[in-house]
C-alpha positions as CSV (number, residue, x, y, z in Angstrom):
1,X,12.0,73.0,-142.1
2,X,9.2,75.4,-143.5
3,X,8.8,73.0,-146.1
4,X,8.1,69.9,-144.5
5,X,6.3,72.1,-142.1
6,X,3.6,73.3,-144.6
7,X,3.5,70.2,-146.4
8,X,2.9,68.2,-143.5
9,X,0.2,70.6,-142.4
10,X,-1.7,70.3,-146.3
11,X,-0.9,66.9,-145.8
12,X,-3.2,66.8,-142.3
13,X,-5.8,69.2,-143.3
14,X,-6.5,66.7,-146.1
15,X,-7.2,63.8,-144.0
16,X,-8.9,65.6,-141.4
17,X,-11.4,66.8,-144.4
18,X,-12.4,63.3,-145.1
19,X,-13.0,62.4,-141.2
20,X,-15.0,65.5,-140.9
21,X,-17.1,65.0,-143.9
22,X,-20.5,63.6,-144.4
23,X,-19.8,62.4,-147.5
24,X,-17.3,61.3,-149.9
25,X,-16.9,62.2,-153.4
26,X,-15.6,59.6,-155.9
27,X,-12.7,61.5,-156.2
28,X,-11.8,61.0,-152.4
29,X,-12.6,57.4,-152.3
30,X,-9.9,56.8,-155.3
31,X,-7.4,58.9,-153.2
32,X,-7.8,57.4,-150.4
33,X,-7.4,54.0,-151.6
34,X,-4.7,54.8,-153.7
35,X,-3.0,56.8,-151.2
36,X,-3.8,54.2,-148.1
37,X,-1.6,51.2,-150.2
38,X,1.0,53.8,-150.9
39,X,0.9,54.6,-147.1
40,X,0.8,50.9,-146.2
41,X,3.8,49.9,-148.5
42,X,6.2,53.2,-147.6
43,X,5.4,54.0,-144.2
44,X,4.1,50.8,-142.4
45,X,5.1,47.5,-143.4
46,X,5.8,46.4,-147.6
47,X,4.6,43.5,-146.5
48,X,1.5,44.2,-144.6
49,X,-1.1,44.3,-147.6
50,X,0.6,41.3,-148.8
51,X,0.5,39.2,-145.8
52,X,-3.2,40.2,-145.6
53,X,-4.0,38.2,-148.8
54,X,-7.7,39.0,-148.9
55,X,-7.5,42.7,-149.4
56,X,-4.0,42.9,-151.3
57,X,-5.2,43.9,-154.4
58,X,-5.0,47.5,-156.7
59,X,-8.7,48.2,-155.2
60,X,-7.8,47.2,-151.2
61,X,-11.2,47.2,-149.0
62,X,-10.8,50.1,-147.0
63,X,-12.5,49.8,-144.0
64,X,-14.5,53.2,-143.3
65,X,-17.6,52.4,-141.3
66,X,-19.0,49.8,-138.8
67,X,-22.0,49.1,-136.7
68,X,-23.3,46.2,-135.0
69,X,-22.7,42.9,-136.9
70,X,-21.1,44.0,-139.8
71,X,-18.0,47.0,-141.2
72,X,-18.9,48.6,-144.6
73,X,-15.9,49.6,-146.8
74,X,-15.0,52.9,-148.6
75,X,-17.7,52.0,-151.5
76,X,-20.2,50.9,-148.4
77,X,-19.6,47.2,-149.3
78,X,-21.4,45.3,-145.7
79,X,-19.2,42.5,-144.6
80,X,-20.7,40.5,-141.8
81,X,-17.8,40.2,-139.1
82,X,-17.0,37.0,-138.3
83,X,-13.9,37.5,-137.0
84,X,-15.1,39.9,-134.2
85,X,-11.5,41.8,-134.1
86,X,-10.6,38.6,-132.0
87,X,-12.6,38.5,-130.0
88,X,-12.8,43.1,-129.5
89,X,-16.5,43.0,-130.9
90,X,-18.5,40.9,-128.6
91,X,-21.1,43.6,-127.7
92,X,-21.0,43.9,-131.3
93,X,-19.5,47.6,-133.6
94,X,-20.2,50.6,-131.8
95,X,-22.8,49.2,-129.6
96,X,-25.0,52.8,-129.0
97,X,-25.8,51.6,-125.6
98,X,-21.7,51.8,-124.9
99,X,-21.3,54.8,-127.1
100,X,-23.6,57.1,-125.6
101,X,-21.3,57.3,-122.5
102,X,-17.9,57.4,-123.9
103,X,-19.1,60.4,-125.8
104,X,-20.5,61.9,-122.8
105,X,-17.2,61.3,-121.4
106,X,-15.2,62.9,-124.1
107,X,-17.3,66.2,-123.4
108,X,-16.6,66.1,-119.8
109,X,-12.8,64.6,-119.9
110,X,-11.0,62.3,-121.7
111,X,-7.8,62.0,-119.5
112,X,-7.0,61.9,-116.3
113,X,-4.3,64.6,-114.6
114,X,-1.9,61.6,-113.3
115,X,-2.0,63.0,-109.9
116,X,-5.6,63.8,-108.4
117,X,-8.3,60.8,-107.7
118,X,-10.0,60.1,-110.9
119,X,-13.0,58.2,-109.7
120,X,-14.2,56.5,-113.0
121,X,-11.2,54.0,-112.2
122,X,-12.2,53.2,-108.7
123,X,-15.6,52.5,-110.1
124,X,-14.6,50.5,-112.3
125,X,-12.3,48.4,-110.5
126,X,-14.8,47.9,-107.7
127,X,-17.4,46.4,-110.9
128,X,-14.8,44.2,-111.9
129,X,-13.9,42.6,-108.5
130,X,-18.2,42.1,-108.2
131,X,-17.9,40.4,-111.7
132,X,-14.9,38.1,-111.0
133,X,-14.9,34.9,-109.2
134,X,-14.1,34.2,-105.9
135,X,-11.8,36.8,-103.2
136,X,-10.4,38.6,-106.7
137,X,-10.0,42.2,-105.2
138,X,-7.1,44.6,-106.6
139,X,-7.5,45.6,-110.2
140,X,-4.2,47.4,-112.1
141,X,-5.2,48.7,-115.8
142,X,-3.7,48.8,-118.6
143,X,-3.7,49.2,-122.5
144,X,-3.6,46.2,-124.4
145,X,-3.7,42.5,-123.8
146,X,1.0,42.2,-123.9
147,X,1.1,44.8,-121.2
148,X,-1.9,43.4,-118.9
149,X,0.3,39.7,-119.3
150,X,3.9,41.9,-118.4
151,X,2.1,43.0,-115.2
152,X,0.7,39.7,-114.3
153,X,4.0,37.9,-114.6
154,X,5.1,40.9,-112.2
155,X,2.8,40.3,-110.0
156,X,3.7,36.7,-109.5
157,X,7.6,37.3,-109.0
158,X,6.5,40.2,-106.1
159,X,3.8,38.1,-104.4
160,X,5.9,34.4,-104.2
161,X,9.7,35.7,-104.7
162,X,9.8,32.7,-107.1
163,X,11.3,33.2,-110.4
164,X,10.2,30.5,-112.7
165,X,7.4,30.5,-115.1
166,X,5.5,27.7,-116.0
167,X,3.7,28.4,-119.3
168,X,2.4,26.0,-122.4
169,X,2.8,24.5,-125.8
170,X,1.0,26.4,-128.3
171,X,0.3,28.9,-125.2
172,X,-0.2,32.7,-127.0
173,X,0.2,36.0,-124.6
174,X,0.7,38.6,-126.3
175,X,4.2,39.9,-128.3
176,X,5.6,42.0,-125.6
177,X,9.2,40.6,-124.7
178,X,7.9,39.0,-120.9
179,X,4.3,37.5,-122.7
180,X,6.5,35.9,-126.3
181,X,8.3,34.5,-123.6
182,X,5.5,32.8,-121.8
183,X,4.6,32.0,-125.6
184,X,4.7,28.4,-127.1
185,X,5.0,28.7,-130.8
186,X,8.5,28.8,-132.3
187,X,7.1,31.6,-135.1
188,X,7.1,34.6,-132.9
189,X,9.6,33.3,-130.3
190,X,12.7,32.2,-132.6
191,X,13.9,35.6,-133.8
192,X,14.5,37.3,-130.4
193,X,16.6,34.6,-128.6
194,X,17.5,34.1,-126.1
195,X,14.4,35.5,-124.2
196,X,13.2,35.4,-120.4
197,X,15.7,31.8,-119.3
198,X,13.4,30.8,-116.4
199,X,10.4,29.4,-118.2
200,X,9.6,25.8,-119.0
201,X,7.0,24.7,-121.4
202,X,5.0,21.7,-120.5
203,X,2.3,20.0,-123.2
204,X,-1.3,22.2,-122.5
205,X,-4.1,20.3,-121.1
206,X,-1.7,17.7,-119.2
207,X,-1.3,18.7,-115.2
208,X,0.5,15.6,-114.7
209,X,3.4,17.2,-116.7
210,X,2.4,20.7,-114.9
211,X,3.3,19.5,-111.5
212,X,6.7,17.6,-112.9
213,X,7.9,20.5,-114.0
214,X,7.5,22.1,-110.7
215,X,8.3,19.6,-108.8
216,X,11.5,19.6,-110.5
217,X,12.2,22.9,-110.6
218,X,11.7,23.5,-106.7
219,X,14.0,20.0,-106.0
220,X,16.6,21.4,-107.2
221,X,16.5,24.8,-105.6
222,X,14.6,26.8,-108.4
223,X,11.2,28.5,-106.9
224,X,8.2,29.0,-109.0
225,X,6.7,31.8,-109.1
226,X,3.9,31.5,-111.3
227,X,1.4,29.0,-114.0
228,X,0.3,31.2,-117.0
229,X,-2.3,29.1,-118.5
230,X,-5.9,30.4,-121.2
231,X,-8.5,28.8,-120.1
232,X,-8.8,27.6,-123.8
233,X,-6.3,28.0,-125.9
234,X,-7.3,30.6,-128.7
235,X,-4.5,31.3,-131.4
236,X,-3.2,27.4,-131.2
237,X,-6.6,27.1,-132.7
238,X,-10.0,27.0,-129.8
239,X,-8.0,23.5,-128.3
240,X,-10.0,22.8,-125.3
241,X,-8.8,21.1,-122.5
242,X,-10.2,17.8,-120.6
243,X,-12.6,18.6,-117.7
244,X,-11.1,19.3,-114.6
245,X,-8.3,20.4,-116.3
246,X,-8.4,23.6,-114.6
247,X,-8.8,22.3,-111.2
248,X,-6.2,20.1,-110.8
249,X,-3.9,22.9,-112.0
250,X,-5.7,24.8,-108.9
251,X,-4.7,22.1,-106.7
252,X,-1.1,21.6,-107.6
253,X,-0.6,25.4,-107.4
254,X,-1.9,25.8,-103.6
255,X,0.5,22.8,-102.8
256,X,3.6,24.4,-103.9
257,X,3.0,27.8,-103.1
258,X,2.6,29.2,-107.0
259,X,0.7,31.7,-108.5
260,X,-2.1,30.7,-110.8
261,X,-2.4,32.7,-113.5
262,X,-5.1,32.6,-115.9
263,X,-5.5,34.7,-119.3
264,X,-8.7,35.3,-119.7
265,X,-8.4,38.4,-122.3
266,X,-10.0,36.3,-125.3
267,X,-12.1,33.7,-123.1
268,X,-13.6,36.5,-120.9
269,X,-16.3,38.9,-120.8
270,X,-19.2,36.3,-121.7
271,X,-17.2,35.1,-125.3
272,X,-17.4,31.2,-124.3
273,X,-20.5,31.5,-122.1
274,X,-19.8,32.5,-119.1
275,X,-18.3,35.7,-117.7
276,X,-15.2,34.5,-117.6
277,X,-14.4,30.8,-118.8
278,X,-12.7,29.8,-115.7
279,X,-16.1,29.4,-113.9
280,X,-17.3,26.8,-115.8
281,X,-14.7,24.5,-113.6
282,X,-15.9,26.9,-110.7
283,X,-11.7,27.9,-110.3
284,X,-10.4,31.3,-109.2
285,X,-6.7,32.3,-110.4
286,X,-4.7,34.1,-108.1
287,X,-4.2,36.6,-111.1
288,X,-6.3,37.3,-113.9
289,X,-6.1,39.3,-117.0
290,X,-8.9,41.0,-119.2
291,X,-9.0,43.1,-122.1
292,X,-10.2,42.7,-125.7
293,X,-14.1,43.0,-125.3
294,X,-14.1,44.4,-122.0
295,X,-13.8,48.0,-123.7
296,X,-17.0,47.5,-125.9
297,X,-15.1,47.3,-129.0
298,X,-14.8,51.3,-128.5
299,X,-11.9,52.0,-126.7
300,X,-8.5,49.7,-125.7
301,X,-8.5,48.8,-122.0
302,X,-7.1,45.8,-120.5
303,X,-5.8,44.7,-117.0
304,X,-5.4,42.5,-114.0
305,X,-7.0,42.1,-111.3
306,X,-5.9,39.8,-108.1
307,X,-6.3,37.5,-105.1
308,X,-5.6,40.2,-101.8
309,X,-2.8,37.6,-100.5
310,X,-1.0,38.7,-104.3
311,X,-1.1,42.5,-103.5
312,X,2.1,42.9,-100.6
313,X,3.4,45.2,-98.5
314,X,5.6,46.6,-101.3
315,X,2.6,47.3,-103.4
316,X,1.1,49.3,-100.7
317,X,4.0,51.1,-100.2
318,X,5.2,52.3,-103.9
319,X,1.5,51.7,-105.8
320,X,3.3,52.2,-108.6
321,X,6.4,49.4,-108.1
322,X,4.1,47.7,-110.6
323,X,3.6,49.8,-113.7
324,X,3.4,53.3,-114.7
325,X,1.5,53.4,-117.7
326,X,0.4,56.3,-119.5
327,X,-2.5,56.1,-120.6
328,X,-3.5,52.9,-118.4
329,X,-7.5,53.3,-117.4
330,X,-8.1,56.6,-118.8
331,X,-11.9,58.3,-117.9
332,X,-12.7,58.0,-121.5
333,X,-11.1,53.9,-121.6
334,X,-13.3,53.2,-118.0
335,X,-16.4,54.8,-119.6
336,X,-16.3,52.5,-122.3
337,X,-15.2,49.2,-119.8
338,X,-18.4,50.4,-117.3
339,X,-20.9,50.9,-119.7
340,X,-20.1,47.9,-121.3
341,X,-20.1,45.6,-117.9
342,X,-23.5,47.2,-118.0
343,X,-24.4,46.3,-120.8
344,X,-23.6,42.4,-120.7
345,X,-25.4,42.1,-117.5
346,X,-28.3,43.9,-118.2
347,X,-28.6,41.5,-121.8
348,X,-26.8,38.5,-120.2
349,X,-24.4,38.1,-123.3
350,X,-22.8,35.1,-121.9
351,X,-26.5,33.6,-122.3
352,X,-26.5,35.2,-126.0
353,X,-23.0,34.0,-126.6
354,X,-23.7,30.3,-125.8
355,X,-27.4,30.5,-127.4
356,X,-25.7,31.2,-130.5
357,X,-22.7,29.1,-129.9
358,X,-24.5,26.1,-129.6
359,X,-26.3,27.2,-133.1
360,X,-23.5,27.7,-135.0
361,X,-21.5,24.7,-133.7
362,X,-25.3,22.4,-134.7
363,X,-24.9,24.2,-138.6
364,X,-21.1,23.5,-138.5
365,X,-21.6,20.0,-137.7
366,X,-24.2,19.4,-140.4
367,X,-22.0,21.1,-142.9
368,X,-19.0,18.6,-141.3
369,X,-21.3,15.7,-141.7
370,X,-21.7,16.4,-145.2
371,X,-18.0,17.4,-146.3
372,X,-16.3,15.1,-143.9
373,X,-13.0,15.5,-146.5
374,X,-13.1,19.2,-146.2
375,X,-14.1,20.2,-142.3
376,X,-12.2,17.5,-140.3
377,X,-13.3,18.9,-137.2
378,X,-15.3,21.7,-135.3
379,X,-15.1,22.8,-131.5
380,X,-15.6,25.4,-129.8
381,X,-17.4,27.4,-126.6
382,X,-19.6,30.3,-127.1
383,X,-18.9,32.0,-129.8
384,X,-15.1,31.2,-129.6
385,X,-15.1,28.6,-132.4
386,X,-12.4,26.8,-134.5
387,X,-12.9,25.1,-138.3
388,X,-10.3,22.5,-138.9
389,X,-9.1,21.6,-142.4
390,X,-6.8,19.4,-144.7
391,X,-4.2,21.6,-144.7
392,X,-3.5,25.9,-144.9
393,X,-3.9,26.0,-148.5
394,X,-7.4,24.8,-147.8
395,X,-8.4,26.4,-144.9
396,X,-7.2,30.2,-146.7
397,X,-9.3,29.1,-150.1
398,X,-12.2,29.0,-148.1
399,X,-11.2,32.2,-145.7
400,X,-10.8,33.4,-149.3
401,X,-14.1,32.4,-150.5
402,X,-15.9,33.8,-147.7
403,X,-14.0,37.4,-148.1
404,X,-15.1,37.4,-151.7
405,X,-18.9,36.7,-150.7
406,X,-18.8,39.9,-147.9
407,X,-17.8,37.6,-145.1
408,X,-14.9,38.5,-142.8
409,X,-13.0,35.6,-140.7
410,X,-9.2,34.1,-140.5
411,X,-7.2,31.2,-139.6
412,X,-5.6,30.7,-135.9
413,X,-1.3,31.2,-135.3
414,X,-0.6,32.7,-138.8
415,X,-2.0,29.5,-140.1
416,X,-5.4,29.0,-142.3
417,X,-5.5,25.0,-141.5
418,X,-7.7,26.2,-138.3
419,X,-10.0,28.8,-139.1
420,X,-12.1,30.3,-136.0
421,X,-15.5,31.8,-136.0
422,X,-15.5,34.6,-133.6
423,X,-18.6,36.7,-134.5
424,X,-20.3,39.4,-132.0
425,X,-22.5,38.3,-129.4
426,X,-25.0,40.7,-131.4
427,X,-25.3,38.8,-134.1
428,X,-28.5,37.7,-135.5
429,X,-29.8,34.2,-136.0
430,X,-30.6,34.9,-140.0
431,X,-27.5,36.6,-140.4
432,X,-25.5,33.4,-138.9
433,X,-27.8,31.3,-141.7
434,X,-26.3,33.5,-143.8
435,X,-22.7,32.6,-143.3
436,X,-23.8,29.2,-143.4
437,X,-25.2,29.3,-146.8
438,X,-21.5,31.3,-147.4
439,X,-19.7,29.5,-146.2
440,X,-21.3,26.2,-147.8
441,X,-20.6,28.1,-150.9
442,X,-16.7,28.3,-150.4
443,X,-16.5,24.8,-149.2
444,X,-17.9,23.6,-152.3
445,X,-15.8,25.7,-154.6
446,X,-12.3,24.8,-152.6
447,X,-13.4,21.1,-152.5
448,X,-13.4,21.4,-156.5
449,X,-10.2,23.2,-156.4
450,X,-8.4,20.7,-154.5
451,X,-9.7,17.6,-155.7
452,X,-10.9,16.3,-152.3
């Protein structure tokens, strides 16, 4: 034991050396990368630096430093970030306006005793009901964007006392057992059959099929309890739905008594150009989720928040029925979420977000317009964006192409065919020109590569 005891403690003291220095020596940047693909390969995943092609090479980039727009690697190579951490990084990498009050925090408290009141959390809850459309009132937090969609589809079974899910083709949730259920690609579902048994899958963007299924379900004595729907769909690749999508689904919920759920972790918090996505159809879910950018791209926070008519007698009664977790809305996590709710209405980043959306998406076109065989389509809202291309092989050439020339994006549902372009909201004008000139670049180099 006094082995691995001391040379676990050498073993610490070196890595808590480089954190706490100012500077690297060449020395320590060769260790670390060296050390950080041994690490990767014996004590993560052998196939992690593989599967992320870009970087799996003897000299990895080693992310070490970040602010605003871009990361700089160990060498303090600038990438510009155009993959946003999907979608973490909309106020940009740590924002100082967000910063400032997390690390005020940290000097006060960072977590919370489990058992007295720790106001930050009813602050922040009572923000996030003024933000939210509509009569959405009770707020349960959480850490990431899984566990946020677990409590949801709780929610829904306590509220109706239904027990069937209605979810989507191409629908992503999270990996949690509950939200890969509610999935809709094979990929991630396949391996850990059979999963939750009462949830049906209907074709996304189609509410006659939506109400079918329900229909069908309660006809033959099966209840309901909840629709899990994105506003947009985000890993099946940015696939929008028709207008009025979103209401009908509203409408076909009241009338048989089902919750309407509505994932907003990607689409919310200003990324599409609005607060929240689903108030561009002017609809309010019964249950909603959050996460991703609403901690500032400094700390992981997520959650729910809900309709009163959702939060029952049994709610009041055990408050913590729900969930339990942890760490869910620590002080230090609701620092980060208020300041940054501050900071997007003080700036109006849903404005910023569609101002630059609406830029990109008039570049993207041109460049579509000139190589129609190469980008067969572009859509997006806000700066939630999606490249479509021949095929993968295509799609990661120019993902590829774009890495090489200190660009950072990546394709949709493990696949490279659809490639988004999730940048923060931060991001300046010249610097998008400058991923257009880039990405122009790697467009015209795979179009030689694959003959097209």
């Amino acid at each position: 034991m006094a082995a691995y005891k001391d040379a676990a403690l050498k073993e610490a003291k070196k890595v808590l050396s480089f954190i706490e220095k100012p500077a690297l020596t060449e020395d320590d940047k060769k260790m670390i990368v060296k050390e950080s693909i041994e690490n990767f390969n014996q004590n993560v995943n052998p196939g992690w630096l593989e599967y992320r092609k870009s970087m799996s090479t003897d000299n990895a980039c080693v992310e070490w430093t970040d602010t605003e727009e871009h990361f700089t690697d160990l060498y303090g190579n600038d990438f510009i970030d155009c993959l946003g951490g999907f979608g973490i990084y909309t106020c940009g990498h740590r924002n100082p306006e967000i910063l400032k009050y997390v690390k005020a925090q940290l000097d006060r408290y960072a977590l919370h005793s489990q058992e007295l009141v720790d106001p930050l959390r009813g602050y922040l809850a009572k923000l996030v009901a003024m933000i939210t459309p509509g009569d959405l009132q009770y707020c349960f937090f959480t850490n990431g964007g899984a566990e946020a969609v677990e409590m949801a589809l709780k929610l829904a079974r306590l509220s109706t006392g239904g027990r069937y899910y209605i979810s989507t083709v191409g629908a992503f949730h999270g990996k949690s057992y509950g939200a890969i259920s509610m999935g809709g690609k094979a990929a991630y579902r396949e391996d850990y059959l059979p999963m939750i048994q009462q949830v049906q899958h209907v074709a996304y963007g189609d509410a006659d099929a939506m109400e079918a299924a329900i229909k069908n379900l309660h006809t033959v004595g099966e209840k309901v309890c909840g629709v899990i729907l994105e506003p947009i769909q985000g890993e099946a690749g940015v696939i929008i739905p028709p207008a009025g999508y979103l209401k009908k689904v509203r409408e076909i919920c009241d009338k048989y008594g089902v919750a309407m759920i509505l994932d907003e972790i990607q689409t919310g918090m200003g990324r599409t150009g609005t607060m929240w996505r689903c108030e561009a159809e002017g609809v309010t879910p019964d249950i909603m989720t959050y996460g991703k950018a609403f901690g500032g791209g400094i700390m992981p926070i997520t959650g729910i928040i809900a309709r009163p008519n959702m939060w029952g007698q049994k709610l009041i009664d055990n408050p913590w029925l729900l969930g339990s977790p942890t760490f869910g809305g620590s002080p230090l996590a609701c620092s980060a979420a208020i300041a940054t709710i501050g900071y997007m209405l003080e700036n109006d980043i849903p404005q910023m977000c569609k101002e630059k959306g609406d830029y990109f998406m008039e570049k993207l076109n041109g460049l579509k317009a000139k190589y129609p065989t190469m980008l067969k389509d572009i859509r997006g809202a806000g700066l939630l964006i999606c490249m479509d291309f021949p095929a993968a092989e295509v799609g990661y050439a120019v993902v590829k192409g774009l890495f090489s020339r200190h660009v950072m994006t990546s394709g949709t549902l493990v696949n490279a065919k659809a490639v988004r372009i999730e940048p923060p909201a931060v991001i300046k004008y010249e610097t998008i020109d400058i991923v257009i000139e880039k990405l122009e670049e790697s467009i015209i180099d795979a179009k030689k590569e694959f003959k097209l």
